[in-house]
N, C-alpha and C positions, 0 to 999 in steps of 0.2 A: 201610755196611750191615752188616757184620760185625762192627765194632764192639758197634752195636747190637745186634745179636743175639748176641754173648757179652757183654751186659751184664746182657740180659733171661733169657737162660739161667736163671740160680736162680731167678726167679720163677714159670717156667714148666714149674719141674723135676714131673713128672709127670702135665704134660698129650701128647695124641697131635701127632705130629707136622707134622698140617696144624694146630692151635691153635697151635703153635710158629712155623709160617711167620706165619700170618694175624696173629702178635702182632709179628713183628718189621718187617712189611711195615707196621702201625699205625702202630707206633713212628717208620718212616723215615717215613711220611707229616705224622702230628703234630710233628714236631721240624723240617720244613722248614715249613710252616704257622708255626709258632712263631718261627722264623729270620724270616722275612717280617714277619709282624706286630712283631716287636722293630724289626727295621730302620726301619720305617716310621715306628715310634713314638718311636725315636734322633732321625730324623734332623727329626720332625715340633716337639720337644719338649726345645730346649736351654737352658731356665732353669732358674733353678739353684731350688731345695726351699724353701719356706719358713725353714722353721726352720735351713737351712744358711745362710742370709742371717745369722744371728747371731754369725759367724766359730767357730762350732761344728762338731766334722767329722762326717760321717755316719760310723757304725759301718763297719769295713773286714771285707772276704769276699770270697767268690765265689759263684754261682748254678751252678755245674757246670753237666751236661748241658743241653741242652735238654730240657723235659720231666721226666725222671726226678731231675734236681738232682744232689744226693749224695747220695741216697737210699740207694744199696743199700750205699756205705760206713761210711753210718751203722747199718743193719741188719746189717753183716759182724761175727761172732761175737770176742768179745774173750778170750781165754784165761785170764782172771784177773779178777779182780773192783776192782785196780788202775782207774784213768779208762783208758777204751777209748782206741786211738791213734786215733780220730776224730775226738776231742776235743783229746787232746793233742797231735799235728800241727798241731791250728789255734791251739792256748793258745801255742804256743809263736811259731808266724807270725803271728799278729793280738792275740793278748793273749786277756784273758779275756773280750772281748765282742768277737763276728764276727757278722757275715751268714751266710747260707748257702739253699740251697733244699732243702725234702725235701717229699715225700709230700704231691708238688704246691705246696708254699705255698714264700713266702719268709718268712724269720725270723728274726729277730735271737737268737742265745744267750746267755745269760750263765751262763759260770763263776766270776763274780766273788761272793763271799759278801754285801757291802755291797749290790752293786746288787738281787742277788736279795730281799734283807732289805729293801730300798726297795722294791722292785715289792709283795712282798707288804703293806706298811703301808702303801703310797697306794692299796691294793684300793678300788673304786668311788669314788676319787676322779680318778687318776691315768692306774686300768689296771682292767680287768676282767677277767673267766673270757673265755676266749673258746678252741674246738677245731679242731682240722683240719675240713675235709669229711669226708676219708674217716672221720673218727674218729665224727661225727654219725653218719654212715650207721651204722655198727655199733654204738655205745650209744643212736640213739632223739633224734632230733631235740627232744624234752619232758621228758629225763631228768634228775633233780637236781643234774647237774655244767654241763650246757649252758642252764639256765634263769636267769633274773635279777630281782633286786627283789624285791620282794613275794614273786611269786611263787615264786621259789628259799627264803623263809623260811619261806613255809607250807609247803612240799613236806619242806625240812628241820623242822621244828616237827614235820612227821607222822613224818617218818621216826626221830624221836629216842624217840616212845612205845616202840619197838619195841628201840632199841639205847642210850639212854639209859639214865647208872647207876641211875635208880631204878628199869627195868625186869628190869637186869639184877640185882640185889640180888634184887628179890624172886623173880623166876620163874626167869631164864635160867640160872643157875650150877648150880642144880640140874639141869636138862633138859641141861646142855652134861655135865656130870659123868656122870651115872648112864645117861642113856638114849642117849648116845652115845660118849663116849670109850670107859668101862669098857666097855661091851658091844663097841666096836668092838677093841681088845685083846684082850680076850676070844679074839675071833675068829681076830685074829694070831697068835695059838699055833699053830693046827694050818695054817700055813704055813711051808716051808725057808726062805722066804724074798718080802718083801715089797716093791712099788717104796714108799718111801715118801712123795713127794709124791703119787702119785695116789690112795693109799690113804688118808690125811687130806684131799684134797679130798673124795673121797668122804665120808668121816665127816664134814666140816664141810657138805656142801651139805645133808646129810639131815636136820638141826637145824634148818640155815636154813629150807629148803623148807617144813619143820614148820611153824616158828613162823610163815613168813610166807603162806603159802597152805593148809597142811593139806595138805601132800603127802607123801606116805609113800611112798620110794625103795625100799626094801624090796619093795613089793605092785606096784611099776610096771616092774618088768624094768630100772631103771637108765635109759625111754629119755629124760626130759628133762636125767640128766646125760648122757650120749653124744650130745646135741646140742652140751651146754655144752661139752663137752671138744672140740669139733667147732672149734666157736667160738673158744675158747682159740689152737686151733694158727695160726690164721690174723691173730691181732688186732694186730699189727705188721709184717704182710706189706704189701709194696707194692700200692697200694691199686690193680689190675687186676682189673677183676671177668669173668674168662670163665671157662668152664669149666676143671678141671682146675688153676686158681691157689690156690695159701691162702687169700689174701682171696676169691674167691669161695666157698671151703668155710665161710668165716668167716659172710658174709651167708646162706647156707643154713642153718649153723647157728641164727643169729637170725631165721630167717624161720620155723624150724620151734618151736623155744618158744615165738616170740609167738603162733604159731597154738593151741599145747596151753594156752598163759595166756590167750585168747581164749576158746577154748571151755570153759575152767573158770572165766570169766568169767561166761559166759552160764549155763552151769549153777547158781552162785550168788545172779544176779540171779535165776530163778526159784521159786528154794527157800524155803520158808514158813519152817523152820526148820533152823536149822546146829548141827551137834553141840556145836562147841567157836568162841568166838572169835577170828579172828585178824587179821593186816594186811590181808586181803584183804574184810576185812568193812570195817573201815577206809575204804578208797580207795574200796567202794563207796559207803557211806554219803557220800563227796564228794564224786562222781560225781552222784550221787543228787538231790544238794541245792540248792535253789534260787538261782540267780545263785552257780553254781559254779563253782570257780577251777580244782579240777583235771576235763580231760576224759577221756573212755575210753581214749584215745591213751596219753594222759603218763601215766594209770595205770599201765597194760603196759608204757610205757618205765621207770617206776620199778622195777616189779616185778624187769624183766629184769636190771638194773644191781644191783640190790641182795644178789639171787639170786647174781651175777655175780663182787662185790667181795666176799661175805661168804666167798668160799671162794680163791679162786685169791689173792690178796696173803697170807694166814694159812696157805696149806699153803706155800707156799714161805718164809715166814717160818720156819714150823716145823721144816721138812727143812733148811734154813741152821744152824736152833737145833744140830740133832743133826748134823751134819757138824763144827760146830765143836767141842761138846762129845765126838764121839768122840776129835778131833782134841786134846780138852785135857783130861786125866782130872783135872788138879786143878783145874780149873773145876768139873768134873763130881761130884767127890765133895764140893765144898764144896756145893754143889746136893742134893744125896741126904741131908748133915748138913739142911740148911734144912727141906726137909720131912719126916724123920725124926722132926726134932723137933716138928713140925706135930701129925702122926699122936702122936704120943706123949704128945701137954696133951691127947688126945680120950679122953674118958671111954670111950664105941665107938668100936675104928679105923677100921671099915669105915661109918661116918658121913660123909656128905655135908661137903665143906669147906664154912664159914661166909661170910658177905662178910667180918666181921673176919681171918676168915684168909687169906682170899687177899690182904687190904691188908697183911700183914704181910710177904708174901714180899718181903723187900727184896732180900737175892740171886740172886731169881726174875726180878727188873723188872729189874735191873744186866743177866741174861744176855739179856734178851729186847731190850734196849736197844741192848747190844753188837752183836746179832747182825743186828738192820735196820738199822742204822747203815752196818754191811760191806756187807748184801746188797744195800740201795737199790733195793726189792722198786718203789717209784713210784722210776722213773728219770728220770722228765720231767713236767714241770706248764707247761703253758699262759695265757699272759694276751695282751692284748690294748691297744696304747696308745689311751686315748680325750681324749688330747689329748698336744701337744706335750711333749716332756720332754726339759729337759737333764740329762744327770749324766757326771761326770767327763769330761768335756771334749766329751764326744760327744752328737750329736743324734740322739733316737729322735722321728721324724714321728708325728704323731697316725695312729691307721691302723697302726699297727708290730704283728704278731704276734710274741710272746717266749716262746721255750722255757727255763724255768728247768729248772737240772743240780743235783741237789742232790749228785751225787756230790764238787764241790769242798769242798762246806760239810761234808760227812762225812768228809771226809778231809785238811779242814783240820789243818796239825801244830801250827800256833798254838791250837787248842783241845783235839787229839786227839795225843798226844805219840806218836809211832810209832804212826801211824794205820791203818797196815796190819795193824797187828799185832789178833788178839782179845785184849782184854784187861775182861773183867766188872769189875774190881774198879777200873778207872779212874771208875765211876761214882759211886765211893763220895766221891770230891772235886769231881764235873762236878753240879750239881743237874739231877735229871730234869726236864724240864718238866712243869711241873703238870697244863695243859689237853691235853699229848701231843704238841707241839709247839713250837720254839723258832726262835730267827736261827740257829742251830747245830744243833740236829735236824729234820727233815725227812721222816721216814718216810711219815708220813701228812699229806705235804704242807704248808700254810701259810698264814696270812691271816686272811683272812672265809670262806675255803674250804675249812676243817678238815676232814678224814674224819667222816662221823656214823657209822662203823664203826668206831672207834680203839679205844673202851673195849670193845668187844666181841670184837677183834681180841686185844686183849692180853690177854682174859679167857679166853679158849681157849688161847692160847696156856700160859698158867699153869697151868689145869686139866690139859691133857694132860701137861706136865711133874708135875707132884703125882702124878697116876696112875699116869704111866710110872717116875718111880724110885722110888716106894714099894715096888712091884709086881713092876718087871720090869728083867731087865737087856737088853741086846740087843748084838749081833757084826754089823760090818762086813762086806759080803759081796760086793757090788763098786760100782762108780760113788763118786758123792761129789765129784767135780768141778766147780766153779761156776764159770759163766762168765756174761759178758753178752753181751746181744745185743737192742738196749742192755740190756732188762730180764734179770731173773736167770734163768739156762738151769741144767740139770742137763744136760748132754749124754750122760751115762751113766743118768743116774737115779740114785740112788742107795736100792741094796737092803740089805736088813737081814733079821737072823734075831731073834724076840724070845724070850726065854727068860722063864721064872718065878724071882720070888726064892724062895731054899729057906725 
């Protein structure tokens, strides 16, 4: 019993303390229910696995706790950006492919680069996308990562008008540049001091929101982001939904947007005429349309996921960027020459960059490359066996849920020579991948399952660097520390002061 109840302790850090008993009293209840039902099902159920009949061994681990797995050692905070010792406590007693239990599920890991490189190339042959529960509950049971076949194409086919580089060439690079970054800068002057991941989320959700609903953060008091940030804090919390837990803040959070993407749902569908077009005219028009493929549902799950991803992976990308970069002035000043000289072929300097010049920044991509690489901003990707599979000596059951780590593949020393280290300028002998994506890079995941945010990702990313040292310099003011948990933490935050160039 008290085990249990300092296990669950951080989970229930700031609920009252009858939610405290009532969770730990759950807890004893479900985990003897669960002792029972395994017993029965041990002693019901001694043949041996299919596919272990092939003198193949099943993947080695443990299932921890009753209930809870390993859960919370998996969400325990890693002080470096180094592989969590979660991981490597197990890499080292089971190798790079173990069992384990979390967040409910049981699952096979691999930190192994080849098999991960296998799982993604036998996509919809071998393995498919497949998510936790808790993970469904909170992105939307119909959303473009959880859907399959057909359907997962047309939902990405829709989602690529919007993040697709032809859209971005033509519209977006100007709207990311002028009506957000520079104005958002702007801004930052007349603060001592600013957090800066939360303040380029902000700047990046209010572009997004634009483009893709016609929502103006500005004119709305901030509150569909203070859902999202709601949302945020909870989204790798142990998946206990009662009051007073993260993951309940987390579902509150997404109960309260879908409701405000609802009702600006319905106010669209009755509007004669709309000022300006956008994605939301889109979905409805599908919605709309005869022997239609997406419904009102998957609409607002897409909405919400897209809203979602276009800002929280790219403000911490960002804040990584300038951590490292403060961390490396001669990174930094070969960076400031790059677009220096940008600015300096412009007939007007204070002219809009072009698409050819932002394909030019080569040591712009080197730092932006470097810097997700270290931070492993997607720490985990999901698949699903849909059929038998042997690889290296071991049997994954058809039915096997796989947590792929890309942290090994990024800090591979066979491809990444002092891996730990930042270093931009090792890119200049590693070939970026083309589509954004490699058996060696991993940022935006891998497969049939690319990010349709990559190039938009990266495209913000570069814009705000071009802005920011043309423009401005900025001073360290405190935090700056990354750590995992598994995903990337700022446990300080990290604040800055932004000055003007003279």
């Amino acid at each position: 019993m008290e085990s249990v109840q300092r296990l669950l302790l951080p989970v229930a850090q700031g609920a009252k303390p009858c939610v405290a008993l009532v969770t730990a009293v759950m807890a004893v209840v479900l985990a003897t229910a669960w002792l029972v039902i395994r017993l029965v099902f041990v002693k019901g159920n001694t043949g041996r696995r299919p596919c272990e009949a092939d003198g193949m061994r099943l993947v080695p681990g443990s299932r921890g706790l009753p209930i809870i797995g390993e859960t919370l050692e998996f969400l325990a905070l890693s002080p470096s950006l180094q592989l969590p010792a979660f991981f490597q406590r197990r890499l080292d007693r089971y190798g790079p492919l173990f069992k384990t239990n979390m967040i409910m599920e049981d699952l096979i890991v691999s930190l192994d680069p080849e098999v991960t490189n296998f799982v993604f190339q036998q996509e919809e042959r071998l393995f498919q996308m497949w998510y936790p529960n808790s993970f469904i509950r909170i992105i939307g049971a119909n959303s473009l990562i959880t859907t399959h076949g057909l359907l997962h194409r047309h939902i990405k086919n829709l989602s690529l008008r919007l993040f697709g580089p032809e859209n971005l060439r033509r519209v977006i690079i100007q709207d990311v540049q002028t009506k957000t970054v520079e104005a958002s800068l702007s801004t930052w002057l007349n603060h001592p001091s600013i957090e800066l991941k939360e303040a380029v989320s902000s700047m990046i959700f209010s572009v997004t929101a634009k483009k893709l609903i016609s929502h103006d953060s500005s004119t709305s008091d901030g509150k569909m982001w203070k859902q999202y940030d709601a949302f945020t804090q909870g989204l790798l919390a142990f998946p206990l939904c009662i009051p007073g837990t993260a993951f309940y803040k987390c579902m509150q959070g997404r109960k309260n947007v879908i409701k405000m993407l609802k009702e600006m749902l319905n106010e669209r569908k009755t509007e004669e005429h709309h000022e300006s077009f956008d994605f939301f005219d889109v979905l409805i028009k599908e919605v709309k349309a005869e022997n239609h493929e997406i419904t009102e549902k998957a609409a607002l799950d897409l909405l919400f996921l897209l809203l979602f991803a276009s800002f929280e992976t790219t403000s911490s990308g960002i804040t990584a960027m300038l951590i490292f970069l403060t961390d490396n002035p001669e990174a930094l000043q070969e960076l400031i020459e790059e677009h220096n000289n940008i600015r300096k072929r412009k007939a007007d300097k204070n002219s809009e960059i072009t698409w050819e010049e932002y394909k030019s920044m080569k040591f712009t991509s080197h730092v932006i490359h470097e810097a997700l690489r270290l931070a492993s901003i997607a720490p985990v990707m999901f698949r699903e066996a849909i059929e038998d599979v042997h690889i290296k000596g071991f049997a994954i059951p058809k039915g096997s849920k796989i947590m792929i780590c890309p942290y090994t593949v990024h800090l591979n020393p066979v491809v990444y020579k002092d891996p730990n280290t930042f270093n931009p300028w090792r890119w200049k002998n590693i070939p970026e991948p083309a589509s954004g994506a490699s058996k060696d890079f991993m940022a935006f995941g891998g497969g049939l399952r690319f990010c349709v945010g990559a190039h938009f990702a990266k495209l913000q990313m570069a814009v705000f660097l071009h802005c920011l040292v043309t423009k401005y310099c900025w001073k360290a003011i405190k935090g700056g520390r990354m750590a995992l948990s598994p995903g990337l933490q700022f446990p300080e935050g990290f604040h800055i002061q932004l000055f003007p160039k003279a």
